[in-house]
Each structure stands twice: as C-alpha cells, then as structure tokens.
C-alpha positions, 0 to 999 in steps of 0.5 A, a space after each residue: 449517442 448517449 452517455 449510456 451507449 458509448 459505456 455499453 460499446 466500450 465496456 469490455 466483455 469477459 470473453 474479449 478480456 479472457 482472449 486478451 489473457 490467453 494472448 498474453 500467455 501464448 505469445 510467452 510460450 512462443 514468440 518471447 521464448 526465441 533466443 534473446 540473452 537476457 529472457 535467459 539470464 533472468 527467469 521472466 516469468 508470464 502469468 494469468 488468472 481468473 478470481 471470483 470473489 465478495 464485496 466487505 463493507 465495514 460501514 451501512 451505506 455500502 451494504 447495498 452492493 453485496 453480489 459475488 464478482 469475477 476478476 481477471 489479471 495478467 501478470 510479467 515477473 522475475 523468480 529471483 536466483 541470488 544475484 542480489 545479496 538480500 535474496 537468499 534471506 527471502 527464499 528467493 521471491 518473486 518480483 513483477 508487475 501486475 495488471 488487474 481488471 474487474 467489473 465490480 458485480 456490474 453495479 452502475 455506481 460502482 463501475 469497472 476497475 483497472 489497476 496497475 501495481 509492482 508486487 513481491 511475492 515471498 516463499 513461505 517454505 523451500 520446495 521444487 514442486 510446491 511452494 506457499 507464498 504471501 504476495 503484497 502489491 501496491 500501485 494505482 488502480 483507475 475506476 470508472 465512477 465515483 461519488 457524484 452529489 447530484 445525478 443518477 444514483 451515484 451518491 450512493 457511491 461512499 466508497 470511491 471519490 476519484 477516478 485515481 486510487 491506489 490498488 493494494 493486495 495481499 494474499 497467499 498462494 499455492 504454487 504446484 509444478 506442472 513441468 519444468 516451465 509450467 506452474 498452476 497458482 491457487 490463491 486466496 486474498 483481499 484486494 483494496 481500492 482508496 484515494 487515502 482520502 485525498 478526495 472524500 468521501 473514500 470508504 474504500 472498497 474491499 474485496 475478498 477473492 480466491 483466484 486460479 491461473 498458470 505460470 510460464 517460464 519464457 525459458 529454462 529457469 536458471 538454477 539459484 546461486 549459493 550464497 557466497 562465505 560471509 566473511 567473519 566480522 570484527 566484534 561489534 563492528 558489524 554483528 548483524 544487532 549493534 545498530 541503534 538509529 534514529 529516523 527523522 522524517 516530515 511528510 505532507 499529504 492533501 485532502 480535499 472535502 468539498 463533495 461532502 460538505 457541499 462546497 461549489 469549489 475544491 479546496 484541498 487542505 494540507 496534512 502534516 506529519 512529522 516522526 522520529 523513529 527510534 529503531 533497533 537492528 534484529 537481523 540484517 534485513 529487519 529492524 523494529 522499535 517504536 515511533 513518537 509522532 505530531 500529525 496535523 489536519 487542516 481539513 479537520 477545520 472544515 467539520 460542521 462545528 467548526 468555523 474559520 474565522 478572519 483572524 486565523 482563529 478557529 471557532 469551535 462548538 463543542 457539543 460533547 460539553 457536560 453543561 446543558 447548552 453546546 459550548 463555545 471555544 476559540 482555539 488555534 489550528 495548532 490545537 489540533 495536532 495529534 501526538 502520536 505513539 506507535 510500534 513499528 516493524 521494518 523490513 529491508 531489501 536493498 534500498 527498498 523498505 516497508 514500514 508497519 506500524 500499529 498505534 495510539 494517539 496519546 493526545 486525543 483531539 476533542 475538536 474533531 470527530 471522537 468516530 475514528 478512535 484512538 488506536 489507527 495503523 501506518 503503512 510506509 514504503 521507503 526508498 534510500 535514495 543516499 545513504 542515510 537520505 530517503 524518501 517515502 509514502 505513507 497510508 494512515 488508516 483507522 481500523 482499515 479505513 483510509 485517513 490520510 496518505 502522505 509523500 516526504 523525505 527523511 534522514 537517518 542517524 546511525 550508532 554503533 555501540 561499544 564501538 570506538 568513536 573513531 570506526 563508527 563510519 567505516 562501514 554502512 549500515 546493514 541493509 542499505 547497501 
C-alpha cells in the first residue's frame, strides 16, 4: 500500500470528528452528570465548537495557500468560584484544557493539525446571562507535513519545520445562556502554529477564524463566593504598591538550520539570554517595568557570510561595507551579542505569571542579517516554583515571526520601601502566595 493510501484511510473525515464532539457533549450530559462529589464542587464544564476560517501570511512564499478552512475543538474546563484568592480580581475565569483539530484547507503541503493546549478564559465584564471574555491558550500542536528539501512539493512548506510546534490562541468570546447549565459561544480569534524556530525553516502559520459551539454544565453550578474582609495593612507594610524587585533570570534554547542551508546532518546551535528586569508593583496581581538584556545566537555563525574557522574565530564578509569590494572581518562569536532593552507588563496568578514585553536592540548586530529589524516582542510564562525561585519559557518574535524560544531558571530580589530594615522579610510578596 502506498504512502498516499494509508493517509487517505487514516485521514479523518468531518462527519467522523463531528461525531466524535457530539459524543463528548453527550456522555457530559448523561454519564458524567451521575453523582460524583467532586463534578459538584467544582463546575466542570464540556464544550464543543465548529470554526471556519482564513489563512494570514506576512511573507510571499506562503501566499499560494490561501483557501477558507474549518476546524473543530473540543473542550473540558472549570468556571472558577473563588476558592483561590486571586480569582475575584479576575472575574472569576475559565480554567481548562482544549483539543483542537484542522485540515488546514486540504493543502498536501500543509497537512492536518492536532493540538493540545491549557487555557484561560478572563471575563471582560460581570453578567449572569451574558458574558465577554478574551481566552489565551498556549501548548503543543502536532502537524502531520512539514518542510522537506527534496520530494513532492513540500519544500513549499516555509511555514512548518517539525512535526512538534507550539499551538498559541487568542481570542474574544460571546457567552449567551441558554439554561441554567447550558451556554451557546461565539468567538472570533487567531490561532498560531510554530516550532520557535528550534527547526527552520519556521515562518509559522496563522490563522484567523470565527467559531460557534455550546457549553454544558456536568452539574448545577455553584454560586461564586464572596471575598472575604481583607484585613487592614500596616502602613508601608503591604499596601499593594511598595514593592520594588529585581529579576535576574538565564535561559537557553536551540536552533537547528541545516534544512535551510543544505546540511547532510542536524546540528542545533545554543541560544543564550541573560536579563534583569527591574519591576514595580501596581496592584496585587500586576507588575510593570522595564528589562535590560544580552541574547547571543550561535546559529547566527551559520548565515552565508560568515565561516567558522579552527581557531574559534569567525570569518565574516561584510557586504553592507561603503567601500566598492565586500569587506573582510575576523570577529569572535561574543561580537555578536545583542543588548537589549524592553518594556514589560506581568500579570499574576498564584505561582503562575505571564510576561509581555515589547522592545529595542540598543546594539544593532551588523554581523547578521539586518531583515529582522530592531524592534521585536517577548512572550514569557513563569512558574514559582519557591518563593523567590522560578522557572520559565520564553517565545522572542520579530513582528510576529517566531526567533528563538528558550527554557530557564530565575531569581527574585524583593524591596520594601520606607520600611524598617528589620521587617522587610516578615511578609512574602504580593502575588506569590
């Protein structure tokens, strides 16, 4: 049996992946709704969607896969009720896991796409019957082709490198009630696809889709607790804004470029990143402030221009020179390190954090290629793992295409001002319960 004929008996059809979401919503209805405590004391929530939707491309080479597109996802969540302390701060949002499958407009290059990733989904205003929320979800996604250099046609692929990518969505929801345990959903939102270019080449796909499904209660929803009486803080003790902190944090990440260069064999090239982030406290679960950073590329040594040489040094011809021939430099690979500045925005909740951030490279790297620009965005989640210990991932992209994604590990400095030098540890930070 060819290659051809066994994709075509395990390519799932609509009718097949619609079943398979009608199931998920009716075994919700009727068997998990049989009385098991804890369905009751934690509003489980079931959903299912149908979206139809567009490709956006932001480079040339992917503009030949332009074709409207249908997707479907399934969903399992919590509606949150104030158990944890931060909850109330957020409106109470939604807090679950979703799966997502597509068939990318039937493109052969392209391929099918399933994805896995956790969510939260914030209300934007408080209403019984009707609610808007903005949802963000980041995990892994599985596509089944990917950039190939030879055979068939999929080195038209520039989106996709790997088979693993990371599956990130945003989006804005309309939530109508329809009874007490049934909702209808509307949304409209993008949802993006890339390796972080951990395997090139990795444009990345977007995609753009509006999305119409129902939510089910497992059982009656529970009624959201009142925040308890906060009690009274001492002054400068722990007023929600005397917080300064310094974050110093190192993370590493790996690129691989061999299928863009032609390379026989994979060689994945470090990426560093070391920052400090220096951070003020606005409000007890948000922080904002500013980031200086050094970000070195190894991979970067791999571009046309340059060559490697014995001796650790790198052999650079500058093309960009205002004299009439190519000029030839012997630099270091430490010459290339970008220094970096950024403004940041955190968000907290519990030992979980996201990052943003939106920056310039104060030292431009003339030794590599001048295409991506100054300006780039961050993207970070954190974990604290122990008081002031975290660990986080990091996405670096350039205008929304993907540069480097990083793993790392790092520590928190606290300061109290106007506060005696002998309290300033009585009480943990704010946010960080």
């Amino acid at each position: 049996m060819t290659n051809f004929a066994v994709y075509s008996v395990m390519k799932p059809s609509k009718s097949l992946v619609i079943g398979i979401i009608t199931a998920f919503l009716f075994c919700g209805m009727k068997a998990w709704g049989q009385d098991y405590p804890w369905l009751a004391s934690n509003n489980i929530m079931v959903e299912a969607r149908a979206h139809y939707g567009f490709f956006y491309h932001h480079h040339f080479e992917m503009r030949r896969f332009n074709k409207r597109y249908w997707a479907f996802e399934a969903s399992i969540y919590q509606n949150t009720y104030g158990k944890n302390e931060w909850e109330p701060n957020y409106n109470y949002p939604y807090l679950g896991v979703t799966f997502y499958q597509s068939n990318l407009g039937n493109f052969e290059e392209l391929g099918h796409v399933y994805a896995l990733y956790p969510f939260i989904n914030y209300p934007l205003n408080r209403s019984e019957n009707s609610q808007l929320t903005f949802k963000l979800g980041i995990g892994l996604a599985y596509l089944t082709k990917h950039f190939e250099p030879y055979g068939n046609n999929y080195y038209y692929n520039f989106s996709i490198g790997s088979h693993l990518n990371a599956a990130v969505n945003l989006s804005f929801e309309y939530r109508q009630k329809i009874t007490p345990r049934l909702m209808s959903v509307f949304s409209v939102g993008i949802t993006h696809f890339s390796n972080g270019c951990t395997k090139l080449p990795n444009y990345g796909l977007n995609t753009f889709s509006s999305a119409l499904g129902l939510a089910y209660y497992l059982r009656k929803p529970r009624v959201t607790l009142t925040p308890g009486v906060r009690p009274e803080y001492y002054p400068f003790e722990f007023d929600h804004k005397k917080w300064l902190s310094f974050d110093l944090d190192y993370g590493i990440g790996f690129k691989n470029v061999s299928q863009t260069l032609g390379g026989e064999t994979d060689h994945f090239y470090p990426v560093h990143d070391l920052s400090g982030y220096f951070l003020a406290q606005f409000t007890r679960y948000s922080r904002a402030g500013v980031c200086l950073s050094l970000v070195l590329d190894c991979s970067d040594q791999s571009l046309p221009k340059c060559k490697a040489l014995d001796n650790g040094q790198i052999l650079f011809t500058n093309t960009n020179s205002d004299t009439q021939f190519p000029q030839i430099d012997t630099i270091s690979i430490f010459q290339m390190t970008k220094l970096n500045f950024t403004l940041c925005y955190a968000m907290t909740m519990n030992r979980m954090s996201y990052y943003f951030e939106v920056g310039w490279h104060l030292k431009y790297n003339q030794y590599t290629d001048r295409d991506k620009g100054k300006i780039f965005e961050k993207v970070t989640m954190r974990y604290q793992l122990h008081d002031n210990l975290y660990a986080h991932i990091s996405l670096s992209t350039h205008l929304a295409r993907a540069d480097h994604l990083t793993f790392g590990i790092g520590y928190r400095f606290n300061q109290k001002y106007y506060l005696p030098h002998a309290k300033k540890n009585r009480h943990l930070p704010p946010g960080l319960r």
